[in-house]
matplotlib code that plots the C-alpha trace (Angstrom):
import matplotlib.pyplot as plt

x = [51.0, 47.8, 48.2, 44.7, 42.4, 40.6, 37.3, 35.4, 32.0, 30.3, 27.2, 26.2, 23.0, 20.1, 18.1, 14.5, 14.8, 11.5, 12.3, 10.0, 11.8, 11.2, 8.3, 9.3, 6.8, 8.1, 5.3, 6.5, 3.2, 3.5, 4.0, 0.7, 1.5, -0.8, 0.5, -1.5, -0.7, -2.6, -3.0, -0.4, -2.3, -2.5, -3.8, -3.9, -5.1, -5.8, -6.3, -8.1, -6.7, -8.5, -9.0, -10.5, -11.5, -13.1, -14.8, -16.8, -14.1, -14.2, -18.3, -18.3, -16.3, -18.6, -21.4, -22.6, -23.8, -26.5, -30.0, -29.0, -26.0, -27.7, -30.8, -28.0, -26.0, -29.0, -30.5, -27.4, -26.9, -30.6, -29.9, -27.1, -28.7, -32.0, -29.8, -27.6, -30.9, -32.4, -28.7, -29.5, -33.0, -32.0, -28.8, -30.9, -33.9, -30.9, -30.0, -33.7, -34.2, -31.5, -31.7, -35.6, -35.6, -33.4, -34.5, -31.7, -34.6, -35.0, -30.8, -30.6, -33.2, -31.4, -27.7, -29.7, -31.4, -28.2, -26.2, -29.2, -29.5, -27.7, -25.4, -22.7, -19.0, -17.6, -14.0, -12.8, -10.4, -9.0, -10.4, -9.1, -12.5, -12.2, -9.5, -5.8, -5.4, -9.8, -10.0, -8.6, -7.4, -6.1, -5.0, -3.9, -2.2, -3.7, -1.6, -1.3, -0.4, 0.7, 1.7, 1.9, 2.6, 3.8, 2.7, 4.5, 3.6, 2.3, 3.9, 2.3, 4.4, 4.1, 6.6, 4.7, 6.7, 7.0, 4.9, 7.3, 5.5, 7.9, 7.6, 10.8, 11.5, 11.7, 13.9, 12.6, 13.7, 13.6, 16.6, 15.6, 18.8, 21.2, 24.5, 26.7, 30.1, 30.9, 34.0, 35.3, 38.4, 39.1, 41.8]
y = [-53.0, -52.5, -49.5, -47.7, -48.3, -46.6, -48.2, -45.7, -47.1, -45.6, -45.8, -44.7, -42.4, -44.0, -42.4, -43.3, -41.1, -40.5, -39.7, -38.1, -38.6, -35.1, -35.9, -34.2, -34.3, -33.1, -32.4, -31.0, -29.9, -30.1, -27.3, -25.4, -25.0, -24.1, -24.8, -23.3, -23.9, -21.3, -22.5, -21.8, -19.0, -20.9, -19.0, -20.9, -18.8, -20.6, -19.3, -22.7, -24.0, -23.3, -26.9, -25.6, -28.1, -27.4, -30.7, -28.9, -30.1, -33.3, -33.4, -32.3, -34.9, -37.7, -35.5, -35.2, -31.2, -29.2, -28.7, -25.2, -25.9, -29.6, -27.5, -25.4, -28.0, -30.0, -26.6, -26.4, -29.9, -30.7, -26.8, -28.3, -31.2, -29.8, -27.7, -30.3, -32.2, -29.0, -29.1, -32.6, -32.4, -29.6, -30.8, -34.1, -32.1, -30.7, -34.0, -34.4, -31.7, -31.7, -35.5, -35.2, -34.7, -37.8, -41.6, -41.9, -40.8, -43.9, -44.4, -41.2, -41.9, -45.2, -43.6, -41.4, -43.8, -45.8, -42.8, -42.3, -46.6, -48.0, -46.7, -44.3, -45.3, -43.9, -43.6, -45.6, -43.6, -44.4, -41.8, -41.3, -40.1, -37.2, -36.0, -35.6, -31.9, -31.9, -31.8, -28.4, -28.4, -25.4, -25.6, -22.8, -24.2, -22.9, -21.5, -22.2, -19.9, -21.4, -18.9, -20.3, -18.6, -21.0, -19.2, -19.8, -22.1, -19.9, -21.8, -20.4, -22.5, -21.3, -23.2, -24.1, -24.0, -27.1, -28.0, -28.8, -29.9, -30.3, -31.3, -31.3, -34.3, -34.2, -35.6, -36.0, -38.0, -38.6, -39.5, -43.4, -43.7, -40.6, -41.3, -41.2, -41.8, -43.5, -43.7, -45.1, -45.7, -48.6, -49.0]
z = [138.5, 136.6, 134.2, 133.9, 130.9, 128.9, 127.8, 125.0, 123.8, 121.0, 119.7, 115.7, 114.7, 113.4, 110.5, 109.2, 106.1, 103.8, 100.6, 98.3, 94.1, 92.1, 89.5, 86.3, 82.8, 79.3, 77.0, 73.6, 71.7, 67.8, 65.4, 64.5, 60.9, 57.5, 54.0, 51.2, 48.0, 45.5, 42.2, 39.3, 36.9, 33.4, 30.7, 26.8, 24.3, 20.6, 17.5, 15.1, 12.7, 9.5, 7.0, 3.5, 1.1, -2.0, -3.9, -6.0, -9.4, -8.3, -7.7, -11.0, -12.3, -10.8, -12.4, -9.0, -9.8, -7.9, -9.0, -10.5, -12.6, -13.9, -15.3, -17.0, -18.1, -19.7, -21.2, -23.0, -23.7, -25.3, -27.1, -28.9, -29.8, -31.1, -33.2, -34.8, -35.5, -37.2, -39.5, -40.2, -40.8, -43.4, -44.6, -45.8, -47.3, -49.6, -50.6, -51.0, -53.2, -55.3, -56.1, -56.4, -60.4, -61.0, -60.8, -57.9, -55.7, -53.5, -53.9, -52.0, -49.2, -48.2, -48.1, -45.6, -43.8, -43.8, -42.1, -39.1, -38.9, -35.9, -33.2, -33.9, -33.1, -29.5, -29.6, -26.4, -24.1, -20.7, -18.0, -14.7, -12.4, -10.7, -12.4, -10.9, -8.5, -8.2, -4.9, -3.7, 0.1, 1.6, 5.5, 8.1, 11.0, 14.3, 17.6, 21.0, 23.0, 26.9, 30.0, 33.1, 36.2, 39.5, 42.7, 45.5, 48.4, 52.0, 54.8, 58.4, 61.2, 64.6, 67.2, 70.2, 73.7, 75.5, 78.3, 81.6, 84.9, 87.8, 91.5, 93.3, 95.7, 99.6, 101.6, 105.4, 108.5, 112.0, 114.2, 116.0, 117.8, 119.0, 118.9, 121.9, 123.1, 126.8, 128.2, 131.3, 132.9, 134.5, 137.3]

ax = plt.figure().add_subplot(projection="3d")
ax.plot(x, y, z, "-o")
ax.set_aspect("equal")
plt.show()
């Protein structure tokens, strides 16, 4: 005896599926941002230093004199010597006179002659030209006085958002093949 059977077909669902991806764009701008630095406020006041030197001594020394003091110095100098010729000069017509009676006449006008004949002795001596301390030099240091000031930097930064584009994906599709189930019974 034949049992009955049962004969079930079945048939799957076909799917043509479109599908669209989701396009997403990230931009992220840079910073907008100004940095100024202002200048640091230096201010140097100076007082100068103050370098006296006085030569004048050790001009003198050299005999290097100006026009002023060398007519002086001369005036003085040729003075002097006019008047130690006038002693002379008189000192000898003394001599002169008071030997004049006496046959020692012409004895007296050689010793005088002798004493004016020739160059007179100059003591030698060492000297040390200019002399020592001459030169005078006087000197005031000068000042500095620095003050500086550092400014601080102005920073401006201003974030800027980021720039998102996005297109969502789609997903679309159309059934090819239904599915189905068939069953039959077979005796």
């Amino acid at each position: 005896m034949r049992l009955p059977q049962i004969q079930i077909q079945t048939t799957d669902i076909a799917i043509d599926l479109q599908i669209q991806k989701p396009i997403q764009k990230i931009k992220q701008p840079k910073a907008t941002q100004t940095i100024e630095q202002p200048a640091a406020i230096l201010d140097i006041n100076t007082t100068r230093g103050r370098l006296k030197i006085d030569s004048s001594q050790a001009r003198r020394d050299l005999g290097l004199i100006g026009p002023l003091e060398s007519n002086e110095k001369w005036a003085r100098e040729g003075m002097k010597v006019a008047l130690e010729g006038a002693a002379r000069r008189a000192r000898e017509g003394r001599q002169l006179m008071e030997n004049s009676g006496k046959d020692q006449g012409s004895s007296i006008i050689q010793n005088i002659a002798k004493q004016n004949l020739g160059p007179k002795r100059v003591p030698f001596n060492v000297k040390f030209v200019p002399s020592v301390d001459s030169v005078k030099i006087e000197y005031t240091p000068g000042k500095t006085d620095i003050q500086f000031t550092p400014q601080k930097p102005k920073i401006d930064a201003k974030v800027n958002k980021p720039i998102h584009e996005y297109t969502p994906g789609k997903v679309t599709g159309d059934v090819l093949q239904y599915p189905d189930v068939k069953i039959d019974v077979i005796l």
